[in-house]
py3Dmol code that shows the C-alpha trace and the ligand (Angstrom):
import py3Dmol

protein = """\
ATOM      1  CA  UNK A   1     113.394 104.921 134.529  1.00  0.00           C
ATOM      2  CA  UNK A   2     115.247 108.399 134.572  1.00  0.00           C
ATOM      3  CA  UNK A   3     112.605 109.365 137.001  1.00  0.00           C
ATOM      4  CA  UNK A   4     114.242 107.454 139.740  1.00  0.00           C
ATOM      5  CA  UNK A   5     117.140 108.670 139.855  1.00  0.00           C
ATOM      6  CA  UNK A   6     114.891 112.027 141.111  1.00  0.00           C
ATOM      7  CA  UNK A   7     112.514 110.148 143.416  1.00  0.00           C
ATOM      8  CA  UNK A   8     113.320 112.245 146.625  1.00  0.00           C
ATOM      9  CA  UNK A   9     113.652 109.891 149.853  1.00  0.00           C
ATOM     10  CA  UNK A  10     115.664 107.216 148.062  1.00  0.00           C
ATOM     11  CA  UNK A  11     116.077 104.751 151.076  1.00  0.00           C
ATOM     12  CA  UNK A  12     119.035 103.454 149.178  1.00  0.00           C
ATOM     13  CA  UNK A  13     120.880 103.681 145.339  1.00  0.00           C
ATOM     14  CA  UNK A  14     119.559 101.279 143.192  1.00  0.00           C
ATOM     15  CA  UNK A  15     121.877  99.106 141.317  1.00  0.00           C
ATOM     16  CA  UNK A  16     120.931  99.718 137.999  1.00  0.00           C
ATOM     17  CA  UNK A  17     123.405  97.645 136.338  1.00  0.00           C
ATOM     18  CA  UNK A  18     121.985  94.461 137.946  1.00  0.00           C
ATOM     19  CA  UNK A  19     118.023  95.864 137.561  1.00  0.00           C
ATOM     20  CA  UNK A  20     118.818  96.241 133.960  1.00  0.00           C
ATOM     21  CA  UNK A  21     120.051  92.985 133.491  1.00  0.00           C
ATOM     22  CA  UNK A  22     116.823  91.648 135.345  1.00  0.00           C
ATOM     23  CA  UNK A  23     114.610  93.738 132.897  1.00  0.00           C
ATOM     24  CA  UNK A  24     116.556  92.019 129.940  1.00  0.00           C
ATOM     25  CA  UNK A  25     115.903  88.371 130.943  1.00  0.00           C
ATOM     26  CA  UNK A  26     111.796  89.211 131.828  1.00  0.00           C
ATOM     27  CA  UNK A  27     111.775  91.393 127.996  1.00  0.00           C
ATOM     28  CA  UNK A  28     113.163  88.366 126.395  1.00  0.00           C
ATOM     29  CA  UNK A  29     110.468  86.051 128.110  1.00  0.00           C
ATOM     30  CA  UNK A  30     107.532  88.195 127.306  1.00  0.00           C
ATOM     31  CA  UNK A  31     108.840  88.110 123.822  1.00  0.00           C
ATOM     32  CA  UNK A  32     108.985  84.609 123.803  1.00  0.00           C
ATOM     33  CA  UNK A  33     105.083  84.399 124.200  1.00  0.00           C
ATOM     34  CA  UNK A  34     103.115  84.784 121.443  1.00  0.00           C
ATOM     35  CA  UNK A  35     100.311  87.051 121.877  1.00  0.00           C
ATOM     36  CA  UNK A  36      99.494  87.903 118.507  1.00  0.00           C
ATOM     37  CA  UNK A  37      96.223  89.730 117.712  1.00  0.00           C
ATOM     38  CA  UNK A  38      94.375  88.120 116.526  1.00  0.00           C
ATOM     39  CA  UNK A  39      94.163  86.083 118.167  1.00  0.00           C
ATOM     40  CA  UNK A  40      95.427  87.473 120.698  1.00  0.00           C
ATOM     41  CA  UNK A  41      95.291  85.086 123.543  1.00  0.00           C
ATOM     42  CA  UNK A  42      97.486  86.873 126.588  1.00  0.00           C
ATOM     43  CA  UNK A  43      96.966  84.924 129.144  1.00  0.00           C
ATOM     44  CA  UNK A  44     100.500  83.539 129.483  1.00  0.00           C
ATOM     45  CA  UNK A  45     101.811  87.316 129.443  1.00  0.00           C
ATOM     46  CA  UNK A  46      99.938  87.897 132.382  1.00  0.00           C
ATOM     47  CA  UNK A  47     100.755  85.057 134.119  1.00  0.00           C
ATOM     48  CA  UNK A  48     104.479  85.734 133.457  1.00  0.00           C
ATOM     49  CA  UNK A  49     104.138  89.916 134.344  1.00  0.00           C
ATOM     50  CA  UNK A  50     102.150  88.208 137.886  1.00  0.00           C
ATOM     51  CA  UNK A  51     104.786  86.563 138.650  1.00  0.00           C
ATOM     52  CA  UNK A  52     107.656  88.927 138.636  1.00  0.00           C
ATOM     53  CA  UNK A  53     105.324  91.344 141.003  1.00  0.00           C
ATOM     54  CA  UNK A  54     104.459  87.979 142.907  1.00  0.00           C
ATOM     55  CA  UNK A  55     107.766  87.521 143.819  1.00  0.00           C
ATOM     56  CA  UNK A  56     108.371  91.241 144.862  1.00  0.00           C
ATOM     57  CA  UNK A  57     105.329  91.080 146.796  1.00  0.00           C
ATOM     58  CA  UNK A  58     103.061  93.993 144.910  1.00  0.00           C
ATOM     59  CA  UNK A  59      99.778  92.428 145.071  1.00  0.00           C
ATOM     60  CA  UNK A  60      98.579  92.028 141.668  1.00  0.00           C
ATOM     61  CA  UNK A  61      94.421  91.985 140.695  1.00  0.00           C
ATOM     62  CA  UNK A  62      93.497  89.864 137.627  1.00  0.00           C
ATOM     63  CA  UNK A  63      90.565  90.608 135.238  1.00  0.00           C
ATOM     64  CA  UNK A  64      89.321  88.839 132.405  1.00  0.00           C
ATOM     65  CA  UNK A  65      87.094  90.851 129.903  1.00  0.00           C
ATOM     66  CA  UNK A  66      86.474  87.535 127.598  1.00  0.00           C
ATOM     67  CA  UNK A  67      88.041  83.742 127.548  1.00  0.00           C
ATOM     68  CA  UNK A  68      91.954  84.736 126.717  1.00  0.00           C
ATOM     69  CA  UNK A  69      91.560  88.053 127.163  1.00  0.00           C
ATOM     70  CA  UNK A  70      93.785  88.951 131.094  1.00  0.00           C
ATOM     71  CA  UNK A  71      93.977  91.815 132.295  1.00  0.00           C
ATOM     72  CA  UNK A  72      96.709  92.790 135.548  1.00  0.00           C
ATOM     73  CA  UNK A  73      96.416  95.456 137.767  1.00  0.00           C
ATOM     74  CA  UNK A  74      98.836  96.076 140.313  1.00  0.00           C
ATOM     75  CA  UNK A  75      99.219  98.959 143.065  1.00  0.00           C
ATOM     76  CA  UNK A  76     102.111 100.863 145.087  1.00  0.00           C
ATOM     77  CA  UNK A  77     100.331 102.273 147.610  1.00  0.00           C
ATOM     78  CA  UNK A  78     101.169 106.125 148.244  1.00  0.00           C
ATOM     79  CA  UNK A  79      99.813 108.308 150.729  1.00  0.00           C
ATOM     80  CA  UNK A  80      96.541 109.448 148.758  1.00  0.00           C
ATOM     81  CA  UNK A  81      97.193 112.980 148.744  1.00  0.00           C
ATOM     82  CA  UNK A  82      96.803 112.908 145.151  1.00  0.00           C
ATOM     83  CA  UNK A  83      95.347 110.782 142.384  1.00  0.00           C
ATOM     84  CA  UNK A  84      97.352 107.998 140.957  1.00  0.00           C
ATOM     85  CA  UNK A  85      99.844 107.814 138.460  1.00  0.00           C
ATOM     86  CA  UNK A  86      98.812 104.632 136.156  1.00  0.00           C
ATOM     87  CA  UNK A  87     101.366 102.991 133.965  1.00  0.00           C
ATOM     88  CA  UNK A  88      99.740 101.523 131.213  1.00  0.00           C
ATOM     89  CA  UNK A  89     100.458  98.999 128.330  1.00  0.00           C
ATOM     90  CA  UNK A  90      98.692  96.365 126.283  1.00  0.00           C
ATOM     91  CA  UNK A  91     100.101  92.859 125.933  1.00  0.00           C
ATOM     92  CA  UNK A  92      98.794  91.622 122.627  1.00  0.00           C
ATOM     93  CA  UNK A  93     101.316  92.758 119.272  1.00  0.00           C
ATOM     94  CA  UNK A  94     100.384  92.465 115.755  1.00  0.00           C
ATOM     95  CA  UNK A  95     101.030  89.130 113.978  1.00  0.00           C
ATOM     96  CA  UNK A  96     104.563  88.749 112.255  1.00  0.00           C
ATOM     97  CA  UNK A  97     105.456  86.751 109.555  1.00  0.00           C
ATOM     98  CA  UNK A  98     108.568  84.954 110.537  1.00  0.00           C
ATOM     99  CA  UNK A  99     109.508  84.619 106.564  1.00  0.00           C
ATOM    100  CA  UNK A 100     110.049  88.395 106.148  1.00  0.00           C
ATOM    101  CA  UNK A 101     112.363  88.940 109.285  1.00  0.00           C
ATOM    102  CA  UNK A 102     116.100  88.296 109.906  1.00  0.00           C
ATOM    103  CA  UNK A 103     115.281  86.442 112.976  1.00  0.00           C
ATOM    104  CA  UNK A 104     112.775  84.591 115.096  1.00  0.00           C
ATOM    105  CA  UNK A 105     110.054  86.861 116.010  1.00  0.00           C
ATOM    106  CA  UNK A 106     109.285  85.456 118.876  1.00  0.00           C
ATOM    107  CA  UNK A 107     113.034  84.228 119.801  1.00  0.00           C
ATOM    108  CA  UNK A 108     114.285  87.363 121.934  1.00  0.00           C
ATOM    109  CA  UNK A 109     117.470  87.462 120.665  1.00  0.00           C
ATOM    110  CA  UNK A 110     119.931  89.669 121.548  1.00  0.00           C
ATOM    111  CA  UNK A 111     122.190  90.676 118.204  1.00  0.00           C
ATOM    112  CA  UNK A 112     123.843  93.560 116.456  1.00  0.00           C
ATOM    113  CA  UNK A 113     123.558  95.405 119.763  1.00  0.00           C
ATOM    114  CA  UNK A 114     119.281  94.986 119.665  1.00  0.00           C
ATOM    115  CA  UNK A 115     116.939  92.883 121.156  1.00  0.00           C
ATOM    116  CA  UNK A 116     114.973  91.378 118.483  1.00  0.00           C
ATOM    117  CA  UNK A 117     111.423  90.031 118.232  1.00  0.00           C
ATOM    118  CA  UNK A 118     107.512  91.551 117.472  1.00  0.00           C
ATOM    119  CA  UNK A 119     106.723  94.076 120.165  1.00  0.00           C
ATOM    120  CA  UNK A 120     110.058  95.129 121.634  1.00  0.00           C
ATOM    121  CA  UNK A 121     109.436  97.879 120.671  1.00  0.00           C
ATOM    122  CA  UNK A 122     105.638  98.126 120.807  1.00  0.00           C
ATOM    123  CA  UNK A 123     104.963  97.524 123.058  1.00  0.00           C
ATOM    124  CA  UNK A 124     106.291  94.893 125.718  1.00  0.00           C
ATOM    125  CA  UNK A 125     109.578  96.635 125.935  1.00  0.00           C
ATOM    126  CA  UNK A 126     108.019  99.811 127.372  1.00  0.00           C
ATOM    127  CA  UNK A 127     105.827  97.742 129.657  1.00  0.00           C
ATOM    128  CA  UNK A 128     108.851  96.223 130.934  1.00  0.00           C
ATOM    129  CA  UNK A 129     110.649  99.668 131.810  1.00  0.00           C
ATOM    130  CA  UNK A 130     107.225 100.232 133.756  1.00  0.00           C
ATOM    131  CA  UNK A 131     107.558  96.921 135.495  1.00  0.00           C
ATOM    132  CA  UNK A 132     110.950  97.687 136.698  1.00  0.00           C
ATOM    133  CA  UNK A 133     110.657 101.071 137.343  1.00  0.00           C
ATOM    134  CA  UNK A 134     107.268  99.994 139.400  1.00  0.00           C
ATOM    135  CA  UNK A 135     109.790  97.456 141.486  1.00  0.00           C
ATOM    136  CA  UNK A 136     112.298 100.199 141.798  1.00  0.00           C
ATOM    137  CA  UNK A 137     110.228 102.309 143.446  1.00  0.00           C
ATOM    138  CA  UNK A 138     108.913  99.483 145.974  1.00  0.00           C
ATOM    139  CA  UNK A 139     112.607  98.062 146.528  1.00  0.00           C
ATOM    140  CA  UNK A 140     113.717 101.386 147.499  1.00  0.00           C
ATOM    141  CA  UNK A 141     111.235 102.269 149.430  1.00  0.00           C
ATOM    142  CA  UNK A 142     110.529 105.513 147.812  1.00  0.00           C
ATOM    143  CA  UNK A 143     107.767 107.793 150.026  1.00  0.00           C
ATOM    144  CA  UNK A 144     105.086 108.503 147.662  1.00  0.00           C
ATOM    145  CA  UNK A 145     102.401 110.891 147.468  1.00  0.00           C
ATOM    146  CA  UNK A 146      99.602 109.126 145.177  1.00  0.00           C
ATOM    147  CA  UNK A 147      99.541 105.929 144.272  1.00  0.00           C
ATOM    148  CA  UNK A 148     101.372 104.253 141.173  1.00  0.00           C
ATOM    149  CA  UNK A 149      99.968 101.751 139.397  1.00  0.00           C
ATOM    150  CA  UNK A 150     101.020  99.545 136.580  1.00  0.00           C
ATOM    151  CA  UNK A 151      97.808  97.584 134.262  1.00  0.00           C
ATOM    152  CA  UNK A 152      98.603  95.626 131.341  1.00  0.00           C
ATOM    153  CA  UNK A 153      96.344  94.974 129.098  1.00  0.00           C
ATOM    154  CA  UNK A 154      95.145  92.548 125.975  1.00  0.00           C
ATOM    155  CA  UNK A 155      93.056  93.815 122.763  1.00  0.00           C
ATOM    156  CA  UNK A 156      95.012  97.457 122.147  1.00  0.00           C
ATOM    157  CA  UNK A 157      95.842  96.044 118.362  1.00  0.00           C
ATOM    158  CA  UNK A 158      92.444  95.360 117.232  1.00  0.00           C
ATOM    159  CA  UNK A 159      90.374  98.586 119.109  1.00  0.00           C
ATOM    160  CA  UNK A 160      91.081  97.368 123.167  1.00  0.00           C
ATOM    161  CA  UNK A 161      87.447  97.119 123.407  1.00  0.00           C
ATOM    162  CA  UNK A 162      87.870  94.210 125.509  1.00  0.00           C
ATOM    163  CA  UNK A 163      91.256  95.800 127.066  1.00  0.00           C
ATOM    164  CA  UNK A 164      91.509  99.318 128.206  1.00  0.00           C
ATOM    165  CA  UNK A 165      87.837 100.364 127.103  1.00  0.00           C
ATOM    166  CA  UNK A 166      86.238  97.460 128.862  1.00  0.00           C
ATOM    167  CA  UNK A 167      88.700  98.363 132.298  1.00  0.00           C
ATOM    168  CA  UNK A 168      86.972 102.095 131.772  1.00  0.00           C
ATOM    169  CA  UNK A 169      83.442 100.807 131.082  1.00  0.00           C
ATOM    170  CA  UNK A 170      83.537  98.541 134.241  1.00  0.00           C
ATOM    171  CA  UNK A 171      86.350  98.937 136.708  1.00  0.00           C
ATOM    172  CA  UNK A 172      86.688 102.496 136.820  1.00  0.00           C
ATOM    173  CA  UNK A 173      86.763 103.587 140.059  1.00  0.00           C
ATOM    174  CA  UNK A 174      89.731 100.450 140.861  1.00  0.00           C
ATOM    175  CA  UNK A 175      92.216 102.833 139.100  1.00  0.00           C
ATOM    176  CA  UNK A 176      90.854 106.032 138.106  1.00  0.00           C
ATOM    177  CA  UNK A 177      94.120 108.019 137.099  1.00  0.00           C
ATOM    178  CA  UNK A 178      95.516 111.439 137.094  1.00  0.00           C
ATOM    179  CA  UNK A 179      98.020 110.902 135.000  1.00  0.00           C
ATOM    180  CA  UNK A 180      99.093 108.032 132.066  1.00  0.00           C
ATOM    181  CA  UNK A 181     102.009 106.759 130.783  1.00  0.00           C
ATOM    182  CA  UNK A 182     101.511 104.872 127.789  1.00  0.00           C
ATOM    183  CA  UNK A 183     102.977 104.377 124.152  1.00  0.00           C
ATOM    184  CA  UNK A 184     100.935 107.920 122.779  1.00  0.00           C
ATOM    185  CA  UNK A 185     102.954 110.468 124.383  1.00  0.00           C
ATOM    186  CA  UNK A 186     107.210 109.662 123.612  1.00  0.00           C
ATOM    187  CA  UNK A 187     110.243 111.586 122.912  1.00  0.00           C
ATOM    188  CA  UNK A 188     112.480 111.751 119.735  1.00  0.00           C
ATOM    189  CA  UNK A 189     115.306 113.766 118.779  1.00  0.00           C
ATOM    190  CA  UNK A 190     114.984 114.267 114.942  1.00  0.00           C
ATOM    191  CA  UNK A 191     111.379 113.044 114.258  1.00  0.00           C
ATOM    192  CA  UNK A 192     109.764 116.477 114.460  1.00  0.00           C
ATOM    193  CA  UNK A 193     112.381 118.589 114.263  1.00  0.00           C
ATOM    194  CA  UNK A 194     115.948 117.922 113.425  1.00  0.00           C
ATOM    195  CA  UNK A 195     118.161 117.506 116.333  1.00  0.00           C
ATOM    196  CA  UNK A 196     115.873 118.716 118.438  1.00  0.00           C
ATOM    197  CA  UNK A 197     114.695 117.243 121.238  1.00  0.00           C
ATOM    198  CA  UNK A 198     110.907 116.396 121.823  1.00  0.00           C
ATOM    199  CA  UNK A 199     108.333 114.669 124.043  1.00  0.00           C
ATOM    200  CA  UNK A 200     104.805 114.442 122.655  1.00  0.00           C
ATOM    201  CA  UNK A 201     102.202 114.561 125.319  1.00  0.00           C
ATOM    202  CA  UNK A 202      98.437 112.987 123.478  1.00  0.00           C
ATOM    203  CA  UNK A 203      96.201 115.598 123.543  1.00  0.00           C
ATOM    204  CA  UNK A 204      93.633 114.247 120.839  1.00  0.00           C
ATOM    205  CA  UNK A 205      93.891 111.148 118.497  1.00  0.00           C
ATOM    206  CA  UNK A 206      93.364 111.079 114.856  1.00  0.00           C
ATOM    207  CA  UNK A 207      89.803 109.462 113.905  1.00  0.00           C
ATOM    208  CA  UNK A 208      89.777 106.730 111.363  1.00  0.00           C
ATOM    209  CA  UNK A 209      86.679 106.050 109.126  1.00  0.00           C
ATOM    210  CA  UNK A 210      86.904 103.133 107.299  1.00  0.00           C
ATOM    211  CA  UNK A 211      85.049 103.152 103.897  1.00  0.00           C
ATOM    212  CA  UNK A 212      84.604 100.024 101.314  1.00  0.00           C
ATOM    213  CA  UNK A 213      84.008 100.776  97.776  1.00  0.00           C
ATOM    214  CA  UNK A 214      82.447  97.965  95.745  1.00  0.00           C
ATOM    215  CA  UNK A 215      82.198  98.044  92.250  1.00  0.00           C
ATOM    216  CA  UNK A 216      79.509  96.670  90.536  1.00  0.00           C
ATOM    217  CA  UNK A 217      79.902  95.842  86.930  1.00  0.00           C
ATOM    218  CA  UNK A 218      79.333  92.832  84.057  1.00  0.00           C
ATOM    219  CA  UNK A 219      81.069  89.451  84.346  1.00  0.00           C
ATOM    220  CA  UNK A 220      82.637  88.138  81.252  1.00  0.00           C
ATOM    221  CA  UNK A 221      85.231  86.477  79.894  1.00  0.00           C
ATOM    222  CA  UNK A 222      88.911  87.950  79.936  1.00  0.00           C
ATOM    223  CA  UNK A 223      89.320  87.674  76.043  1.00  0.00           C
ATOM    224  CA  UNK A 224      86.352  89.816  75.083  1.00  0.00           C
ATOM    225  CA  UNK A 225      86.883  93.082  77.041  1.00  0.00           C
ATOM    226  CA  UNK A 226      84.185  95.544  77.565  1.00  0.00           C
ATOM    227  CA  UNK A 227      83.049  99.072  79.488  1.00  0.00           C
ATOM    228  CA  UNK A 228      81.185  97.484  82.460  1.00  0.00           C
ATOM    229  CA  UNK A 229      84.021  95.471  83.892  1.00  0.00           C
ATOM    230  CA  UNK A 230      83.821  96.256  87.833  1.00  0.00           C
ATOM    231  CA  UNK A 231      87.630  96.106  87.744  1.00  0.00           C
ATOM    232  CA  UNK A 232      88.267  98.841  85.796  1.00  0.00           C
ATOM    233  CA  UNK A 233      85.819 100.967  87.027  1.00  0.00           C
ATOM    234  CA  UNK A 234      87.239 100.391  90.849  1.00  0.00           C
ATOM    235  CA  UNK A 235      90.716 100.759  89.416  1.00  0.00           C
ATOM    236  CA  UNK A 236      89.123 103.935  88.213  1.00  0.00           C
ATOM    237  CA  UNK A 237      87.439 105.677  91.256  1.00  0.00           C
ATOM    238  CA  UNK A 238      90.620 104.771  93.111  1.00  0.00           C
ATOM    239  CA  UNK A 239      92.404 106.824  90.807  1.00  0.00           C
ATOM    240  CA  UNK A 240      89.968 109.432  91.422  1.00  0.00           C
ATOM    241  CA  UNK A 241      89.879 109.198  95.091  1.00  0.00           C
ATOM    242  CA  UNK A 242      94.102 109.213  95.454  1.00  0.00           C
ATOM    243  CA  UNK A 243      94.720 112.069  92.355  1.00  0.00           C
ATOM    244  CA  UNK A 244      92.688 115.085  94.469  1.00  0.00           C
ATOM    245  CA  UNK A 245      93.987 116.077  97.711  1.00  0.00           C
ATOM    246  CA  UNK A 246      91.773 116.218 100.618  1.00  0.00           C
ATOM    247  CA  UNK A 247      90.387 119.371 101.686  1.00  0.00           C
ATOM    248  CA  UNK A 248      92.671 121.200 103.804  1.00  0.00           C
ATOM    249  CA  UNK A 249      91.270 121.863 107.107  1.00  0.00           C
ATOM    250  CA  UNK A 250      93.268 123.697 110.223  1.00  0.00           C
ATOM    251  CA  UNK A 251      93.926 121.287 113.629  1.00  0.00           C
ATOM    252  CA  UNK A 252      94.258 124.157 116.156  1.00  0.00           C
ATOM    253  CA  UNK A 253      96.521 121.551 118.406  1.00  0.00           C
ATOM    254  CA  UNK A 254      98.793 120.734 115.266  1.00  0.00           C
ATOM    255  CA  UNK A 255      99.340 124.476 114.936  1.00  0.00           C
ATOM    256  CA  UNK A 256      99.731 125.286 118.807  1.00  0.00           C
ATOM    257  CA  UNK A 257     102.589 122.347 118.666  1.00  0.00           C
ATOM    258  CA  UNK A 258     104.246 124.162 115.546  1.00  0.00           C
ATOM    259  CA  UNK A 259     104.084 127.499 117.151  1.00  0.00           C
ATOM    260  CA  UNK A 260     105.981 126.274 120.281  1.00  0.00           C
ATOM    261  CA  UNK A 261     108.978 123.277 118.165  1.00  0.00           C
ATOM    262  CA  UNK A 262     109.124 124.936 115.147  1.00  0.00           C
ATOM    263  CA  UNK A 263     108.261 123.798 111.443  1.00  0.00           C
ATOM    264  CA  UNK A 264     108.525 119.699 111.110  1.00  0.00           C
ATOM    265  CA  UNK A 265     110.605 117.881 109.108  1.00  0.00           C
ATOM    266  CA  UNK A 266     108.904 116.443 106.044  1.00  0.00           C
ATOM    267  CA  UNK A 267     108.450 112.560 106.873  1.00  0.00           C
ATOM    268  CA  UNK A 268     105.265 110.178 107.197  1.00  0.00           C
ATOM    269  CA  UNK A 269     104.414 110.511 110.579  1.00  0.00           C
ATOM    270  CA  UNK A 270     104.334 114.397 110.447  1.00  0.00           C
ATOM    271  CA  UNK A 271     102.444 114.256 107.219  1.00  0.00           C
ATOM    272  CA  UNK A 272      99.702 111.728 108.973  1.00  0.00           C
ATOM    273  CA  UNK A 273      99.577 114.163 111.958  1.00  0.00           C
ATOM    274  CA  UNK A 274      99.112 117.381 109.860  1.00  0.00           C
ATOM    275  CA  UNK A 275      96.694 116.292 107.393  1.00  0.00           C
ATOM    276  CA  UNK A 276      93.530 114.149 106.284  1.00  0.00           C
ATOM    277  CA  UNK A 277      94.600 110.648 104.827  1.00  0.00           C
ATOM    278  CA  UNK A 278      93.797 107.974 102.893  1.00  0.00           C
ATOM    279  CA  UNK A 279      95.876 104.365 102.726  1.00  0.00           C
ATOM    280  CA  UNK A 280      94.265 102.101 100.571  1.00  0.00           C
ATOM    281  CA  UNK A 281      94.808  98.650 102.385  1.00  0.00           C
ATOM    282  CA  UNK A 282      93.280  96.041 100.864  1.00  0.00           C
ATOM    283  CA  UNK A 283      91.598  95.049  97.596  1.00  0.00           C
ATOM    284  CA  UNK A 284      89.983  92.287  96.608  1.00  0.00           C
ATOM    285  CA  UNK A 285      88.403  90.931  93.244  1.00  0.00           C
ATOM    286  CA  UNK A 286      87.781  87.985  90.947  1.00  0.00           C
ATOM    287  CA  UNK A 287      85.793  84.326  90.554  1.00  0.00           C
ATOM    288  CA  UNK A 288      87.347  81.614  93.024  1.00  0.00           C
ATOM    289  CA  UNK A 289      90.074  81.465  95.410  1.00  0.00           C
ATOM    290  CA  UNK A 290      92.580  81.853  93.821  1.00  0.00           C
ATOM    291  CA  UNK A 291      90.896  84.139  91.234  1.00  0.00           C
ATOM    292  CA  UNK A 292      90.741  82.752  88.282  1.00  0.00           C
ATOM    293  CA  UNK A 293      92.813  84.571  85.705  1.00  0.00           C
ATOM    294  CA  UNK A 294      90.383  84.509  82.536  1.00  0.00           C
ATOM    295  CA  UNK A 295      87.471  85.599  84.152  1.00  0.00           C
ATOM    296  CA  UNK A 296      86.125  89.113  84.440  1.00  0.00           C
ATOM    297  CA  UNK A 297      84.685  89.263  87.898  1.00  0.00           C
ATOM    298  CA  UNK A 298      80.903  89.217  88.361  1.00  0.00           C
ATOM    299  CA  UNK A 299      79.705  91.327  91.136  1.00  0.00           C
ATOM    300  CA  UNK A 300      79.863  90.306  95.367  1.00  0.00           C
ATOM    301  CA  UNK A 301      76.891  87.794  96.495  1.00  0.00           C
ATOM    302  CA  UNK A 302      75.047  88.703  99.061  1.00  0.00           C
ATOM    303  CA  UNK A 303      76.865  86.555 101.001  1.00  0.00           C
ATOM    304  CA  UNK A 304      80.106  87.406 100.188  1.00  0.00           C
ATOM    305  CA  UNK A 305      79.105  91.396 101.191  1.00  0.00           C
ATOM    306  CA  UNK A 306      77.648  90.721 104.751  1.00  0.00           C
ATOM    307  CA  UNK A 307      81.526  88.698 105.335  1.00  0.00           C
ATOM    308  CA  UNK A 308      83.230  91.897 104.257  1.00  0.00           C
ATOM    309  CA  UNK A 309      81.102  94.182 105.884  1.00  0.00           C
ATOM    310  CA  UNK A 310      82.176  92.323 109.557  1.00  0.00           C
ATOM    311  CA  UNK A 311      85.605  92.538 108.330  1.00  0.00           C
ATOM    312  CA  UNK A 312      85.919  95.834 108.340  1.00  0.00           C
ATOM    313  CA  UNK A 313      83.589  96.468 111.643  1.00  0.00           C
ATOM    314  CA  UNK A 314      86.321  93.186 112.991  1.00  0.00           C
TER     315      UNK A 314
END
"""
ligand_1 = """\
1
ZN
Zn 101.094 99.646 120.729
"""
view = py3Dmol.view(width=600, height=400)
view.addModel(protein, "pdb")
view.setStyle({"model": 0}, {"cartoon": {"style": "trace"}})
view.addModel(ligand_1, "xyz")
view.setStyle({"model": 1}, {"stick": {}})
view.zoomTo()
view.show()
């Protein structure tokens, strides 16, 4: 919302004390709905996102790409002298399990100084600074050149083919954009370089190919051990696959960023961004669910393939 404070024109100073407290009390509602993906129904987000414009007055346009699936689009008109500015954000989070965290996922807490609950941070809190910031600019009157607009959006966690792809693929020309701003592009002070100051803007995105290994092998039984257990030989090729590094090949726009910040810090993310990867995320084996312990697994059915095989496409 630091770009307010700028916005030439300013019919009046915003009280951002009393904004902020209003951006609290919608964050903690949004949180409050579940819109886990899957399955990622977000219909009650939307409903709860039309409202605050509703009663502001910003006409909102609803979409739906599939039964669940909303999608809000809502416009401050500007004088068209340039293209719009769209504000983007999806809706749906990734599932939490409620075991594993200190509190309620979907409570919206407020502790230890934090709001707490699956996607404050990704990404409902951000699409709340755009909501407000969106209201800002419409409660202040501020004279704009191109119009802003703010979309939310369901799907982003499992591909957004029936989110932001399907709002490209058929709506187009109701938003077409100069400009985003999304979760991709986002400033840190020591995640790229320490104590240094940095906004990312996404110029490219790294490509995932998803590969399944199956290993094909003997069944048996676990107390007579032999060489064509598909286990072992998985176990194996895994070993394999993890021991050699991946061929090291030069991103021109990883290069062009070091050039300009600096050398990165050594952490995850800047490993991820630098190099080829490979995260192992989920292996399955034996006879019966659960597996039975004694058994040495015989190899995938039919069946049993064609499920995996839509997993992974899923
Ligand atoms: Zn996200």
């Amino acid at each position: 919302m630091v770009m307010l404070a700028h916005a030439p024109g300013s019919a009046q100073t915003a009280d951002w004390k009393a904004l902020e407290a209003e951006a609290l009390k919608t964050l903690q509602a949004y949180i409050r709905i579940d819109t886990s993906n899957p399955p990622g129904d977000v219909t009650k987000a939307a409903d709860l996102l039309a409202s605050v414009l509703d009663r502001e007055g910003i006409p909102v346009k609803r979409y739906e790409s599939a039964p669940g699936r909303s999608i809000l689009l809502a416009r401050l008109e500007g004088s068209g002298s340039a293209k719009p500015i769209l504000l983007l954000h999806h809706m749906d989070v990734v599932p939490a399990d409620a075991a594993r965290w200190k509190r309620d996922p979907f409570g919206g807490e407020i502790a230890d100084g934090a709001i707490w609950g699956r996607g404050s941070m990704d990404m409902k809190g951000i699409g709340v600074s755009h909501l407000y910031a969106f209201i800002a600019l419409k409660r202040q009157k501020v004279p704009l050149d191109r119009d802003i607009l703010l979309m939310a959006v369901p799907d982003e966690e499992v591909g957004g083919g029936a989110g932001a792809v399907w709002m490209r693929n058929n709506h187009y020309a109701d938003f077409e954009p100069e400009y985003i701003l999304d979760e991709g592009g986002f400033g840190s002070r020591d995640l790229f370089v320490p104590g240094k100051l940095v906004f990312g803007i996404s110029v490219a995105e790294k490509k995932i190919l998803w590969i399944k290994l199956t290993a094909e092998g003997v069944a048996g039984h676990g107390s007579q051990p032999h060489d064509r257990n598909p286990n072992d030989r998985l176990i194996k090729a895994l070993a394999r696959l993890l021991g050699e590094p991946l061929p090291a090949m030069p991103f021109s726009v990883v290069d062009t960023f070091k050039t300009r910040v600096g050398t990165l810090v050594e952490n995850k993310f800047n490993n991820a961004i630098q190099h080829s990867t490979i995260s192992i995320t989920s292996l399955r084996s034996g006879v019966g669910e659960p597996p039975k312990v004694n058994v040495i697994p015989s190899p995938p059915s039919r069946r049993h393939r064609l499920a995996d095989d839509r997993a992974i496409r899923d």
